[in-house]
N, C-alpha and C positions, 0 to 999 in steps of 0.2 A: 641268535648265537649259533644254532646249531647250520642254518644259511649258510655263516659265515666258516666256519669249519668245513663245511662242505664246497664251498667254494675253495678256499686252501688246499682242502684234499684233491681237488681236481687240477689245479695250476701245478701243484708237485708233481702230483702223476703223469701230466702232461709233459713235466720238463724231465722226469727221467725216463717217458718213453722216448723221446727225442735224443737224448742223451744215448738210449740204448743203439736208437736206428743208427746214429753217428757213428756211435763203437763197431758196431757191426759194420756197416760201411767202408771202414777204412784198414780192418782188419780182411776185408774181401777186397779191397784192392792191394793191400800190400801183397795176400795170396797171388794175384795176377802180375804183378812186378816180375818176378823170374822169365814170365813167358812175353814180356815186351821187350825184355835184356836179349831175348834173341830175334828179334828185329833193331838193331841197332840204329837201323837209318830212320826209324819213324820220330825217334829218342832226338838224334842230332837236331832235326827238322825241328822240336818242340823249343830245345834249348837256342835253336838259332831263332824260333818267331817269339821265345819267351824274352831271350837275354837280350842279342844283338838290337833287336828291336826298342828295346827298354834301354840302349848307354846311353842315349843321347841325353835326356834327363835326368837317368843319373850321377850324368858326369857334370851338366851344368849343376844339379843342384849340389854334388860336392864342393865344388869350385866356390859355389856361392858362401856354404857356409865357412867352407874353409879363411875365404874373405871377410867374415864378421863375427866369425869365431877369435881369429887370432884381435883384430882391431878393440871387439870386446874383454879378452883376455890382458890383452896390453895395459888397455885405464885400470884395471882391477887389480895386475900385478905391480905396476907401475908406479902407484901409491906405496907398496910395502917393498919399495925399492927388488923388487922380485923379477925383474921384467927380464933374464938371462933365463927363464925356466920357462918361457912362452913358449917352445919349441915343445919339452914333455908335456905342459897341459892341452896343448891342439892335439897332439896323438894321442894320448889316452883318452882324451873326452871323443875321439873319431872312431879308434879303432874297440876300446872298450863299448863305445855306446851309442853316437850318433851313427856311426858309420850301418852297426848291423839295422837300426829301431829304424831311422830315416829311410833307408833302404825298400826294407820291408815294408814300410807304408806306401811308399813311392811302387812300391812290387804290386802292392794290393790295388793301388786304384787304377793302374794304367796293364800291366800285366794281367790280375787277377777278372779286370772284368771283362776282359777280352775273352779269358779262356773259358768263363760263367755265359758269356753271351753268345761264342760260336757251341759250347756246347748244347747250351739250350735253345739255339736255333735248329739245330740236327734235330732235336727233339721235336719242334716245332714242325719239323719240315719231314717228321719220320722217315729219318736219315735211320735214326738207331733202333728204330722197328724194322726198318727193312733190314739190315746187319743180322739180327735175330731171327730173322727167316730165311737166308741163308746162312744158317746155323755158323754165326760168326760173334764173339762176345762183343758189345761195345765197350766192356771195361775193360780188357783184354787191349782192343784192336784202337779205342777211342781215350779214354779214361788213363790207365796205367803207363803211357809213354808223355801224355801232361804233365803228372804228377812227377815222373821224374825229371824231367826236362826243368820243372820249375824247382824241383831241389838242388840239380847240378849248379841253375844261373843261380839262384838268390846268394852263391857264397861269395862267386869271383865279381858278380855289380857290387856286394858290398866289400868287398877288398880295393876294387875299383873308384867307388864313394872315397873309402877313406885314403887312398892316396893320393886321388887328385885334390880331396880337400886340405893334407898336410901341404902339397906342392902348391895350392894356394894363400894358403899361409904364412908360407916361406916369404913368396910374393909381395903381400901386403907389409910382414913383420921386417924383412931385410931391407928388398928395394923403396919400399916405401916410408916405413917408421925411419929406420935404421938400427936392427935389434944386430949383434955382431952375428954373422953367421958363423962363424965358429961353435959359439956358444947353445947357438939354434940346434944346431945338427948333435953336437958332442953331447952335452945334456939330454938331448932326444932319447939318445942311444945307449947311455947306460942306465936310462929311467925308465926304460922298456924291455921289458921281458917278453921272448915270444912266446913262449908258452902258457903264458898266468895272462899275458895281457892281447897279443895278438892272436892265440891259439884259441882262448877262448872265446874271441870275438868269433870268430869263424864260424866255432859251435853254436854260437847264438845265431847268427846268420841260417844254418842249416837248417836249426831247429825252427825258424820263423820260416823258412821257405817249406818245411811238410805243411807249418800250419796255413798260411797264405795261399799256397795251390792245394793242398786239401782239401778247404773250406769252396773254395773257386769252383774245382771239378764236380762240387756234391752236390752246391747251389744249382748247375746248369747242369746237372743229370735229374735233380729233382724239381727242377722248375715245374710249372702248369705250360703246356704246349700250347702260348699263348701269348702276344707281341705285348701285353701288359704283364705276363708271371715273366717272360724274360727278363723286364725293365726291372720286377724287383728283386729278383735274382740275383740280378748286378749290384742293386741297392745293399742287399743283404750280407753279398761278398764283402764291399768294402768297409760295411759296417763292424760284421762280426770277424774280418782278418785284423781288423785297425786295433778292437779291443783285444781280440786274443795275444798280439805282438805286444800291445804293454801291458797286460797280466803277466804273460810269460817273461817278460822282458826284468819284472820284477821277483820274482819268484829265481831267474835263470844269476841273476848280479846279486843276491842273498845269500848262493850257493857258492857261486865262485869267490866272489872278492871278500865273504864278510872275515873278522881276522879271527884268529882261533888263539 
């Protein structure tokens, strides 16, 4: 018994030293946020190899669901003769939810492990030891223009997701079904709130882009400088960005939407 206590005792200790290194960690990088703001161009550079880099699939996969979103909404509304309100359930179900959550995962596997595995190649390659000896930070100069770069893209790809998934939608629910467009657009519109439902989307969006390149930059500044701790680095990114986005994801639609 007492083994077994002691064995417990060690797994917690171990998760809130972890826990503490992370705190610390990210509180030392938002300290260095100020002094990347004035390097402006390393910033753009992040957002253009985070974001632009990253539309292509997030604009097919809005498209896609926006396509099987609305077809599935149809059969389901369609029964309770409901089928003029397919226009409000494709937007709210995009901009409230699939829009920021899909996003974000899509941010984590193809974004997130790219920034985990160039950073931890620098490590590998003691990039960021030699930065160090020519007394240069690599949280500063490497780390902090990442981090922001992937919080400016993750809001406007998921604003991105969710418009081209409604404009596909449209697509499937008008030219294809025959849902009135009138009806489509009109109901859309006053069944949508930008503040309660698209405002908050956003937020969510942002708040899963600290967590997603967060997790990202810390994986591949703390990797093993080594072509195997790389590989699971990457592993780790997309694992713990995927869980973290639907905790938070749950937790963030508890807050907002529940009714008072």
């Amino acid at each position: 018994m007492s083994a077994l206590l002691a064995a417990i005792g060690g797994y917690v200790l171990d998760a809130l030293r972890a826990l503490g290194h992370h705190a610390f960690f990210f509180f030392d990088l938002l300290r260095r946020t100020p002094a990347a703001l004035r390097r402006p161009h390393l910033v753009v550079a992040q957002i253009h190899a985070i974001g632009n880099l990253s539309l292509l699939i997030i604009m097919a996969s809005g498209l896609a669901v926006g396509f099987v979103l609305a077809l599935q909404s149809y059969y389901a509304l369609v029964t309770y003769g409901a089928s003029e309100s397919l226009g409000l359930l494709v937007n709210l179900s995009l901009v409230r939810e699939l829009g920021p959550v899909v996003t974000a995962l899509l941010f984590a596997g193809r974004a997130g492990t790219s920034l985990t595995a160039e950073i931890g190649l620098m490590k590998a390659g003691e990039q960021l030891a030699a930065m160090e000896m020519m007394a240069i930070d690599p949280k500063t100069r490497v780390l902090a223009p990442r981090f922001l770069g992937g919080i400016v893209a993750m809001p406007v790809l998921a604003v991105l997701f969710s418009a081209v998934g409604i404009l596909g939608a449209y697509v499937v629910a008008v030219q294809l079904i025959g849902v009135d467009p009138g009806n489509f657009w009109s109901i859309m519109q006053n069944g949508v709130d930008v503040w309660r439902d698209v405002g908050n989307g956003i937020l969510k969006s942002v708040v899963f882009g600290v967590i997603c390149t967060f997790v990202a930059v810390y994986q591949g500044f703390e990797a093993q400088a080594t072509p195997e701790g790389v590989a699971k680095a990457t592993t780790r990114t997309v694992v713990i960005s995927s869980l973290g986005v639907l905790a938070t994801d749950f937790v963030l639609t508890a807050l907002m939407f529940s009714t008072h």
